[in-house]
PDB file of N, CA, C and O in Angstrom, chain B, residues numbered from 101:
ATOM      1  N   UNK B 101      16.152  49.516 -20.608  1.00  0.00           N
ATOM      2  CA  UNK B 101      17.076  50.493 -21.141  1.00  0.00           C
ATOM      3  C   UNK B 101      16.380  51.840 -21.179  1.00  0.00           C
ATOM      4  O   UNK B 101      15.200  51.971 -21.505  1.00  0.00           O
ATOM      5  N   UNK B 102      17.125  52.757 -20.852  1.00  0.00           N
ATOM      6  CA  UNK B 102      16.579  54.528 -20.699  1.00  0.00           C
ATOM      7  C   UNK B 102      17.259  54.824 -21.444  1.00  0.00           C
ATOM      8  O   UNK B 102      18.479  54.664 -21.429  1.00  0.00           O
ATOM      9  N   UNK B 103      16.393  55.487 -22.530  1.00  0.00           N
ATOM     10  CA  UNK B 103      16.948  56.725 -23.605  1.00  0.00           C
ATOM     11  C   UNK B 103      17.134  57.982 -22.652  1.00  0.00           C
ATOM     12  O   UNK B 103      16.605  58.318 -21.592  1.00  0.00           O
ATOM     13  N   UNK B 104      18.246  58.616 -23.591  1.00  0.00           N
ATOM     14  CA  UNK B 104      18.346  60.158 -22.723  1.00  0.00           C
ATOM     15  C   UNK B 104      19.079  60.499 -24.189  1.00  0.00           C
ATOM     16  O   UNK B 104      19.851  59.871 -24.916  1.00  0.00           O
ATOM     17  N   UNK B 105      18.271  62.169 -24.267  1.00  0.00           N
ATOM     18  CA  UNK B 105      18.488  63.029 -25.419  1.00  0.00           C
ATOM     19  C   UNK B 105      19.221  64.027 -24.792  1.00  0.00           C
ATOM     20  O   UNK B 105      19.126  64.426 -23.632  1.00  0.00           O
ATOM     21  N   UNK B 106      20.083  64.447 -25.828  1.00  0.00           N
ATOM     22  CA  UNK B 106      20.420  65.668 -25.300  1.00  0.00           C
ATOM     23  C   UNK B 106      20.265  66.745 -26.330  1.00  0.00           C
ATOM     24  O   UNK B 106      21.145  67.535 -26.672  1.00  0.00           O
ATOM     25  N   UNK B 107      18.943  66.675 -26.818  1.00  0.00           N
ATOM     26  CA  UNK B 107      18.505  67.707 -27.732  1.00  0.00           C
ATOM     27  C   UNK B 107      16.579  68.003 -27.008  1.00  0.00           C
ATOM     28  O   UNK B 107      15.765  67.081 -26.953  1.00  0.00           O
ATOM     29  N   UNK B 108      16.359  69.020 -26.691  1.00  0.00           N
ATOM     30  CA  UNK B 108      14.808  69.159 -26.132  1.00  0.00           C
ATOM     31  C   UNK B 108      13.734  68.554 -26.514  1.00  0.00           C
ATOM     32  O   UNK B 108      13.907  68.331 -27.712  1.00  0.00           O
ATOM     33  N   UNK B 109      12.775  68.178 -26.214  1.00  0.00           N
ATOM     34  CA  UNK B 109      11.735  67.619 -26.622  1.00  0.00           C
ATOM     35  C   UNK B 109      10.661  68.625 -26.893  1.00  0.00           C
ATOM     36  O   UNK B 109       9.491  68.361 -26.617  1.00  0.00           O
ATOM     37  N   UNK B 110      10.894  69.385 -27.246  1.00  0.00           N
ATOM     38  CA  UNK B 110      10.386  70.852 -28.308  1.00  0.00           C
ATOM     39  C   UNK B 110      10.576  70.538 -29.337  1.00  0.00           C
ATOM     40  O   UNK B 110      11.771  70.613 -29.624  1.00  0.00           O
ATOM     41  N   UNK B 111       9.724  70.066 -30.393  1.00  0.00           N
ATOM     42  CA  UNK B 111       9.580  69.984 -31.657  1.00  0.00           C
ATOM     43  C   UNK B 111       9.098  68.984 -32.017  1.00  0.00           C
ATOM     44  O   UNK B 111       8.671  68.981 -33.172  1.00  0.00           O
ATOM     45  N   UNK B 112       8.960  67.704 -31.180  1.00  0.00           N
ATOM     46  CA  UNK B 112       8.742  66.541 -31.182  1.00  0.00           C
ATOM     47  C   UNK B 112       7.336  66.368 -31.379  1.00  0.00           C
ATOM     48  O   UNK B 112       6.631  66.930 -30.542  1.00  0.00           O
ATOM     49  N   UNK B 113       6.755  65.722 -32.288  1.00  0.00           N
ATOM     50  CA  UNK B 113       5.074  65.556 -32.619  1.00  0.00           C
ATOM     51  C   UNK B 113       5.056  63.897 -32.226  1.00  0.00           C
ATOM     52  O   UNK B 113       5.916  63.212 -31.673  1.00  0.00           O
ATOM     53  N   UNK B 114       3.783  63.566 -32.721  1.00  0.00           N
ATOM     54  CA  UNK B 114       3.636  61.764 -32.881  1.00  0.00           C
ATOM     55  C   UNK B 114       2.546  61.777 -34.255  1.00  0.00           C
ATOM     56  O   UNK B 114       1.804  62.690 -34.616  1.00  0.00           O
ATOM     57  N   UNK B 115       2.657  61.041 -34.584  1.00  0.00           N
ATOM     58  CA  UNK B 115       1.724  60.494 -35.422  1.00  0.00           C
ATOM     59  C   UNK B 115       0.256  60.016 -35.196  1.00  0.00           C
ATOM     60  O   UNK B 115      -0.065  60.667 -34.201  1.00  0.00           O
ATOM     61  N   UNK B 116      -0.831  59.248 -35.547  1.00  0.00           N
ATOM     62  CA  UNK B 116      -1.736  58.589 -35.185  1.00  0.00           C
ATOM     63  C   UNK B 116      -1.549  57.352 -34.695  1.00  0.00           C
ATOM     64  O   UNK B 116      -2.361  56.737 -34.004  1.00  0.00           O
ATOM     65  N   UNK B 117      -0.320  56.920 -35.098  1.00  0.00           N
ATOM     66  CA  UNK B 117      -0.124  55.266 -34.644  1.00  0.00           C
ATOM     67  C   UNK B 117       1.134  55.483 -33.597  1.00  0.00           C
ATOM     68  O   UNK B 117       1.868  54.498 -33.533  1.00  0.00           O
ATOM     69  N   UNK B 118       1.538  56.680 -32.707  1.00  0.00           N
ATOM     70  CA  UNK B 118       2.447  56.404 -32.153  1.00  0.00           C
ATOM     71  C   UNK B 118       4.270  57.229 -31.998  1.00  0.00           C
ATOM     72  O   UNK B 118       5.054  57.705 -31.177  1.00  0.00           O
ATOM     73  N   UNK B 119       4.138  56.987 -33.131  1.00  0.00           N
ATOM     74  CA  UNK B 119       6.001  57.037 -33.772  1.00  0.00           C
ATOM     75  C   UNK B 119       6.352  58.579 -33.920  1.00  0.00           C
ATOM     76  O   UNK B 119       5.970  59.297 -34.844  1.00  0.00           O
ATOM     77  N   UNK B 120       6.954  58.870 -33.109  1.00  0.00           N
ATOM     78  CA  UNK B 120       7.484  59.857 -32.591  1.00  0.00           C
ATOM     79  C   UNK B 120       8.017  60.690 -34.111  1.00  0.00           C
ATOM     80  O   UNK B 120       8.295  59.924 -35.034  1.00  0.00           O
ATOM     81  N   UNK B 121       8.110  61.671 -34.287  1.00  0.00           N
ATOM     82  CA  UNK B 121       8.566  62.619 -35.488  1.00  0.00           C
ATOM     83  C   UNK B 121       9.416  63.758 -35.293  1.00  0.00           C
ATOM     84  O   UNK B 121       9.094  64.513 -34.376  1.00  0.00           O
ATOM     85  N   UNK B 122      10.031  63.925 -35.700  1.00  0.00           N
ATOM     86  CA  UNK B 122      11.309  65.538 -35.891  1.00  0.00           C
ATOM     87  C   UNK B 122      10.974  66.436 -36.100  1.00  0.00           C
ATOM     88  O   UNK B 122      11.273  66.639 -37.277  1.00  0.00           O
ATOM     89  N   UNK B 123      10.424  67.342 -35.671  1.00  0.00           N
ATOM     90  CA  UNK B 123      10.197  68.795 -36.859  1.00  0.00           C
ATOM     91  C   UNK B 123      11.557  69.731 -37.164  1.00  0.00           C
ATOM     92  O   UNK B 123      12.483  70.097 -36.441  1.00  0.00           O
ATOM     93  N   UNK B 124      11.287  69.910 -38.355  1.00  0.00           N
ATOM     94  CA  UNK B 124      12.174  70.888 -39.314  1.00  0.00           C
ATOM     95  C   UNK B 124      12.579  72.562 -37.583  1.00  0.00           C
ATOM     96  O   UNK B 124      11.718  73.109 -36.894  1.00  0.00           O
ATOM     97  N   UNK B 125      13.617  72.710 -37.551  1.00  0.00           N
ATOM     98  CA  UNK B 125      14.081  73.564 -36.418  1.00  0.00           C
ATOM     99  C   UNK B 125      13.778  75.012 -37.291  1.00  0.00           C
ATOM    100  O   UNK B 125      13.774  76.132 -36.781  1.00  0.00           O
ATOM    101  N   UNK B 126      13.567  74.753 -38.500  1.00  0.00           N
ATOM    102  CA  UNK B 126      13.340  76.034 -39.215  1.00  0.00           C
ATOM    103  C   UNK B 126      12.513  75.978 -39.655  1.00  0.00           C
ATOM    104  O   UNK B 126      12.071  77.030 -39.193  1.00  0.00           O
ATOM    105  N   UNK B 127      11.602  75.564 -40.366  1.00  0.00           N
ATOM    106  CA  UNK B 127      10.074  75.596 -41.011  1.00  0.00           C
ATOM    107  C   UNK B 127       8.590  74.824 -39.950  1.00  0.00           C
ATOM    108  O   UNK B 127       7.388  75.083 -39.883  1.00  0.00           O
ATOM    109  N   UNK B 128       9.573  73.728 -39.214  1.00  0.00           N
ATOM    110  CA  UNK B 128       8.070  73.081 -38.279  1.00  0.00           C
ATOM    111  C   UNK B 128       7.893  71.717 -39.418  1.00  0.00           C
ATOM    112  O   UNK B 128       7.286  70.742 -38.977  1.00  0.00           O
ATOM    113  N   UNK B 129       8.287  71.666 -40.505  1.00  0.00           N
ATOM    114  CA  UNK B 129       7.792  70.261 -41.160  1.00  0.00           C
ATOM    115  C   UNK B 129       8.121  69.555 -40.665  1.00  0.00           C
ATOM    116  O   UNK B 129       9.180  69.803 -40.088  1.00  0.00           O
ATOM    117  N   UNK B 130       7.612  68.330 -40.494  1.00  0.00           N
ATOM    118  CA  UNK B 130       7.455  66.798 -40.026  1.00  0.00           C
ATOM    119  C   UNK B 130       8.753  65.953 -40.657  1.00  0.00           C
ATOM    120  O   UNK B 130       8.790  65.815 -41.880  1.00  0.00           O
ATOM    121  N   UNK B 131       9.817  65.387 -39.831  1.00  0.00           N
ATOM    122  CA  UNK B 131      10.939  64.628 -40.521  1.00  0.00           C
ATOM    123  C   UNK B 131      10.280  62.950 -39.847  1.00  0.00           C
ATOM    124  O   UNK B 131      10.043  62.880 -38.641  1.00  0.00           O
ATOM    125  N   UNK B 132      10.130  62.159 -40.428  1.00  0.00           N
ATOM    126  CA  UNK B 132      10.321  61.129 -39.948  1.00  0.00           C
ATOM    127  C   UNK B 132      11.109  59.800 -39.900  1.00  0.00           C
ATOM    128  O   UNK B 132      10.731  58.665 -39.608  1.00  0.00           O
ATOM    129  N   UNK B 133      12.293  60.268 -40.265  1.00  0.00           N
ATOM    130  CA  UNK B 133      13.693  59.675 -39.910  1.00  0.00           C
ATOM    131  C   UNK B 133      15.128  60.151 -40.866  1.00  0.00           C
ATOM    132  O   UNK B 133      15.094  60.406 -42.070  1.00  0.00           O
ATOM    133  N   UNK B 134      16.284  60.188 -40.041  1.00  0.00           N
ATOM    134  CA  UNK B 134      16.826  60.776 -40.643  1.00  0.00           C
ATOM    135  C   UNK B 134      17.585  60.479 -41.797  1.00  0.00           C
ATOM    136  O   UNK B 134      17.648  59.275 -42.046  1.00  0.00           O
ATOM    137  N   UNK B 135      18.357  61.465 -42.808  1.00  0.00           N
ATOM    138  CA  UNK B 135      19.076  60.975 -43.705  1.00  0.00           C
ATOM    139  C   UNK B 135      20.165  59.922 -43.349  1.00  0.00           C
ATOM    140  O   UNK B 135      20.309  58.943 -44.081  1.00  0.00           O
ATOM    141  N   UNK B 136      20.983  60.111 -42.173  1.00  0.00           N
ATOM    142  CA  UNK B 136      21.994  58.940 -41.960  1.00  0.00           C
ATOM    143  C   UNK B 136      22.049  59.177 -40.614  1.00  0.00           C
ATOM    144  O   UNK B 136      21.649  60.134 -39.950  1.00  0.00           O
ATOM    145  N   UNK B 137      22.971  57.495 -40.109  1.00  0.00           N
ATOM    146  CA  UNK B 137      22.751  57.529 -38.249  1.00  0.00           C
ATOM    147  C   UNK B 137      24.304  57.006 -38.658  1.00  0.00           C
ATOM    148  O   UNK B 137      24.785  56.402 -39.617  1.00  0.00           O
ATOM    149  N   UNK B 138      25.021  57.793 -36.909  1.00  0.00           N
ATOM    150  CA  UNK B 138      26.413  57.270 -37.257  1.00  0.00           C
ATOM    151  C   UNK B 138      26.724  56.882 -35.313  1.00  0.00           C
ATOM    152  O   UNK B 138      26.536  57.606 -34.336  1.00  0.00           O
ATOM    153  N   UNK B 139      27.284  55.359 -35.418  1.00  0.00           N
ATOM    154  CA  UNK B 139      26.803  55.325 -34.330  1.00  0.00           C
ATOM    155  C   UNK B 139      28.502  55.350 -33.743  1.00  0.00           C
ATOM    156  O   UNK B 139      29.454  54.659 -34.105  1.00  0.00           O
ATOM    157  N   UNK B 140      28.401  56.701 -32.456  1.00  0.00           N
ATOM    158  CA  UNK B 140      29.754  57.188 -32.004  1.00  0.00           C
ATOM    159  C   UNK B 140      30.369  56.284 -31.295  1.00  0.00           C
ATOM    160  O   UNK B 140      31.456  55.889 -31.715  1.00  0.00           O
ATOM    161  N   UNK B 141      29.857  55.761 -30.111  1.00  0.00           N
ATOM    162  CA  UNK B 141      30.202  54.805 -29.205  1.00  0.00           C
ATOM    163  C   UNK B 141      29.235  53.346 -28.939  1.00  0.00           C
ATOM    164  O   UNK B 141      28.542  52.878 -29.842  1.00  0.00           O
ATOM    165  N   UNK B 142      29.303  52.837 -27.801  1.00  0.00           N
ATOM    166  CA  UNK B 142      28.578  51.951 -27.359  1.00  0.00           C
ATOM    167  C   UNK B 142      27.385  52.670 -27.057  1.00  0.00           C
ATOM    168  O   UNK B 142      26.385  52.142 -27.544  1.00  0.00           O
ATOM    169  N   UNK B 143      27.135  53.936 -26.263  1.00  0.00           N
ATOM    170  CA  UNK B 143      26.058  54.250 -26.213  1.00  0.00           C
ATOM    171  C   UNK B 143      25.595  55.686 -26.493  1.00  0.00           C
ATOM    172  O   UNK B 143      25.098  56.473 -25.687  1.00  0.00           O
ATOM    173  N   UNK B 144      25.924  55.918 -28.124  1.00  0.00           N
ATOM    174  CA  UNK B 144      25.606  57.179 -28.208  1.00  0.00           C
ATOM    175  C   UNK B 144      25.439  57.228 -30.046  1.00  0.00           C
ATOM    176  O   UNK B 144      26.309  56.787 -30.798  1.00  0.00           O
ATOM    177  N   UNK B 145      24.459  57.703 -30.397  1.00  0.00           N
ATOM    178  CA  UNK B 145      24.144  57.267 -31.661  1.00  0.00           C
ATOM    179  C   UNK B 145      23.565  58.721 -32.252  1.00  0.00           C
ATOM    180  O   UNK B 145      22.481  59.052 -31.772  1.00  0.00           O
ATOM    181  N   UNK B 146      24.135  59.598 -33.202  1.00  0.00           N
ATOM    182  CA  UNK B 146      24.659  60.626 -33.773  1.00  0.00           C
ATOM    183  C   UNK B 146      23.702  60.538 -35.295  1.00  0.00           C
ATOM    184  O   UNK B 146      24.083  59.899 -36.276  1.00  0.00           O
ATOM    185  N   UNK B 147      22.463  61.286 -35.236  1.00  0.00           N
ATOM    186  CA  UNK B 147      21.539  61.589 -36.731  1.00  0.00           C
ATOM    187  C   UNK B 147      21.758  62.542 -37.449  1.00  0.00           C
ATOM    188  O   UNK B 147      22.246  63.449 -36.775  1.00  0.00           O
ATOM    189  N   UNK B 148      21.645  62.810 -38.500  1.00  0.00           N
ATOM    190  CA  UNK B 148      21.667  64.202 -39.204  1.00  0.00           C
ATOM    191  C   UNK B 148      20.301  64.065 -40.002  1.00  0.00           C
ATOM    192  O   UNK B 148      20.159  63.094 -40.745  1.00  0.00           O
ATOM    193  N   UNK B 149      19.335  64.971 -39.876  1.00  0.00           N
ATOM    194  CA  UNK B 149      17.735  65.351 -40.133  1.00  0.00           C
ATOM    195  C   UNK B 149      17.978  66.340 -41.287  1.00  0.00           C
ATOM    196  O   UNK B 149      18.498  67.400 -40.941  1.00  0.00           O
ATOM    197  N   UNK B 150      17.693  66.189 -42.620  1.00  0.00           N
ATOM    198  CA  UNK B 150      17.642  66.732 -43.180  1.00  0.00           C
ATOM    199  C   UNK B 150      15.902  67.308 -44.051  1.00  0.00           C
ATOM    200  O   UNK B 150      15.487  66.508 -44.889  1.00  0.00           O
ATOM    201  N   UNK B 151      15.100  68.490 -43.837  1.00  0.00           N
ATOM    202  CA  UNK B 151      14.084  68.923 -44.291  1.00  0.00           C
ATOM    203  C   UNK B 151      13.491  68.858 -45.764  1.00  0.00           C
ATOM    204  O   UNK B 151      13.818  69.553 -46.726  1.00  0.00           O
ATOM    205  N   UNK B 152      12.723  68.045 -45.715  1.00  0.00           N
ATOM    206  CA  UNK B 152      12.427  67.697 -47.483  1.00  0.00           C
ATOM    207  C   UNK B 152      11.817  69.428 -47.896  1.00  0.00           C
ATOM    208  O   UNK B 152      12.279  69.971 -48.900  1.00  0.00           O
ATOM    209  N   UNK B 153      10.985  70.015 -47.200  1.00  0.00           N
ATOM    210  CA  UNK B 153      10.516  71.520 -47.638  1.00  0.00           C
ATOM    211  C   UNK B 153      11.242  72.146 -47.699  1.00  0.00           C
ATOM    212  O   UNK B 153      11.191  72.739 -48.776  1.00  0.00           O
ATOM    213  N   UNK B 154      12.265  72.525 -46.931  1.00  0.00           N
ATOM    214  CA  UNK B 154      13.296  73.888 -46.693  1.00  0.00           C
ATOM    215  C   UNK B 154      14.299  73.602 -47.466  1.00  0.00           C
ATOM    216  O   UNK B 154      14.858  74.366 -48.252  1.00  0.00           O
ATOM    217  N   UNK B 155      14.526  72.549 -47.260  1.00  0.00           N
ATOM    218  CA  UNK B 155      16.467  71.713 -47.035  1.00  0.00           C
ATOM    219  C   UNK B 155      17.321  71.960 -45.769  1.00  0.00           C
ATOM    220  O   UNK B 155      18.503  71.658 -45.934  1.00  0.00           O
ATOM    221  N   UNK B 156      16.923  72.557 -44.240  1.00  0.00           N
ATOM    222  CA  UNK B 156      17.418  72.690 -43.271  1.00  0.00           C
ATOM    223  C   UNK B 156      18.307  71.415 -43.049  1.00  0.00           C
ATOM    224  O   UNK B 156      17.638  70.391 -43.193  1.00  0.00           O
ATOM    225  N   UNK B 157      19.531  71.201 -42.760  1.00  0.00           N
ATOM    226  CA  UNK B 157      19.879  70.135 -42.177  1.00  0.00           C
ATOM    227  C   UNK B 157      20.050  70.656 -40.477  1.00  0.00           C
ATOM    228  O   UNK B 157      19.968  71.797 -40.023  1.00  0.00           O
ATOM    229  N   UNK B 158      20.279  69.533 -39.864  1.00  0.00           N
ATOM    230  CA  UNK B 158      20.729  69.232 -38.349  1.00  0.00           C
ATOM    231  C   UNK B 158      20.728  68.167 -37.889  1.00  0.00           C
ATOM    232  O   UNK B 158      20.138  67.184 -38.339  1.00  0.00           O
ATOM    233  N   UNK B 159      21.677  68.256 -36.522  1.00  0.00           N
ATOM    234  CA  UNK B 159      21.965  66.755 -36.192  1.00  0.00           C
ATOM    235  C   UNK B 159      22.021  66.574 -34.468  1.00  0.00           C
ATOM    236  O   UNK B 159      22.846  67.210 -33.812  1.00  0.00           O
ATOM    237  N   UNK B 160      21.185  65.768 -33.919  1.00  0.00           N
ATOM    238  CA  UNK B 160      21.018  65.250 -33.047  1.00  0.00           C
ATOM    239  C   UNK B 160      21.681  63.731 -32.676  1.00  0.00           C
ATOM    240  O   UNK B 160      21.542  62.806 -33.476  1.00  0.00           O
ATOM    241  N   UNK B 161      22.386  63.557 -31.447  1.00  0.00           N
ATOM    242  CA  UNK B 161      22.707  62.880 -30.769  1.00  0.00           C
ATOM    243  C   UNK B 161      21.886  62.339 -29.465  1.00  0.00           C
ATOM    244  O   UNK B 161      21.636  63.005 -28.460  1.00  0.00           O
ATOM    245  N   UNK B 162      21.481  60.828 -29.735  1.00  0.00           N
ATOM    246  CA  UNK B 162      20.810  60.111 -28.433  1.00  0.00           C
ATOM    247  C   UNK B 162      22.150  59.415 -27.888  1.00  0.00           C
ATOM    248  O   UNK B 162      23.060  58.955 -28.577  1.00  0.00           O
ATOM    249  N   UNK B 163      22.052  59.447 -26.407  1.00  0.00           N
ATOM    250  CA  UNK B 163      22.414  58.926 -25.724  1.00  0.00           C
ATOM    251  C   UNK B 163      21.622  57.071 -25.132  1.00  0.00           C
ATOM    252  O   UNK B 163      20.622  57.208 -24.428  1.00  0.00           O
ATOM    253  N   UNK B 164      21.823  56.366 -25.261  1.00  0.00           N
ATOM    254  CA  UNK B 164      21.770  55.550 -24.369  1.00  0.00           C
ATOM    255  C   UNK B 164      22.423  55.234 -22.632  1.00  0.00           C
ATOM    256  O   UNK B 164      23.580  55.176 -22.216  1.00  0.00           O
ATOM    257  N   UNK B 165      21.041  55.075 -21.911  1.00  0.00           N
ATOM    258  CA  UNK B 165      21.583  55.016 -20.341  1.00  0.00           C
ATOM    259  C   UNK B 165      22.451  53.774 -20.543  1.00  0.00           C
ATOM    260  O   UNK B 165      22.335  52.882 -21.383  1.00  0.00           O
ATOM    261  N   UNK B 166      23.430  53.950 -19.481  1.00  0.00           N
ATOM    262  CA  UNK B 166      24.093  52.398 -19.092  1.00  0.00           C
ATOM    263  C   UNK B 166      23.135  51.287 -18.435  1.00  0.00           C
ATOM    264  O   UNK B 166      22.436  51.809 -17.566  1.00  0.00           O
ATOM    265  N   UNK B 167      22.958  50.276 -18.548  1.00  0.00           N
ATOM    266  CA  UNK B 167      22.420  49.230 -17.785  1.00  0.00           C
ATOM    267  C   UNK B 167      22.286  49.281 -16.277  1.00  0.00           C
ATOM    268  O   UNK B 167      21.804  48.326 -15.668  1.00  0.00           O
TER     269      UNK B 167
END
């Protein structure tokens, strides 16, 4: 299965063990998962990232490839 984003991979950090992280689109802080996931279709799954420092919210949508 191929992930495909349709949000840039500008902002995106990792951790020491791996696991990919969010940064805040307004401050740069580190989100590491979001407040709620709402999943739109079969292959498209809709986050909203909300910033524990700022309070910025935003929301990103992953796509899943088809098989």
């Amino acid at each position: 299965m191929e992930l495909v984003r349709d949000f840039p991979m500008i902002g995106l950090a990792a951790r020491t063990h791996g696991r990919p992280l969010i940064e805040c689109r307004q401050c740069g802080f580190s989100i590491d998962m979001p407040e709620w996931s709402e999943n739109l279709d079969g292959d498209r799954v809709r986050h909203l990232w909300t910033c524990e420092a700022c309070g910025y919210s935003f929301e990103t949508t992953v796509r899943f490839a088809a098989a």
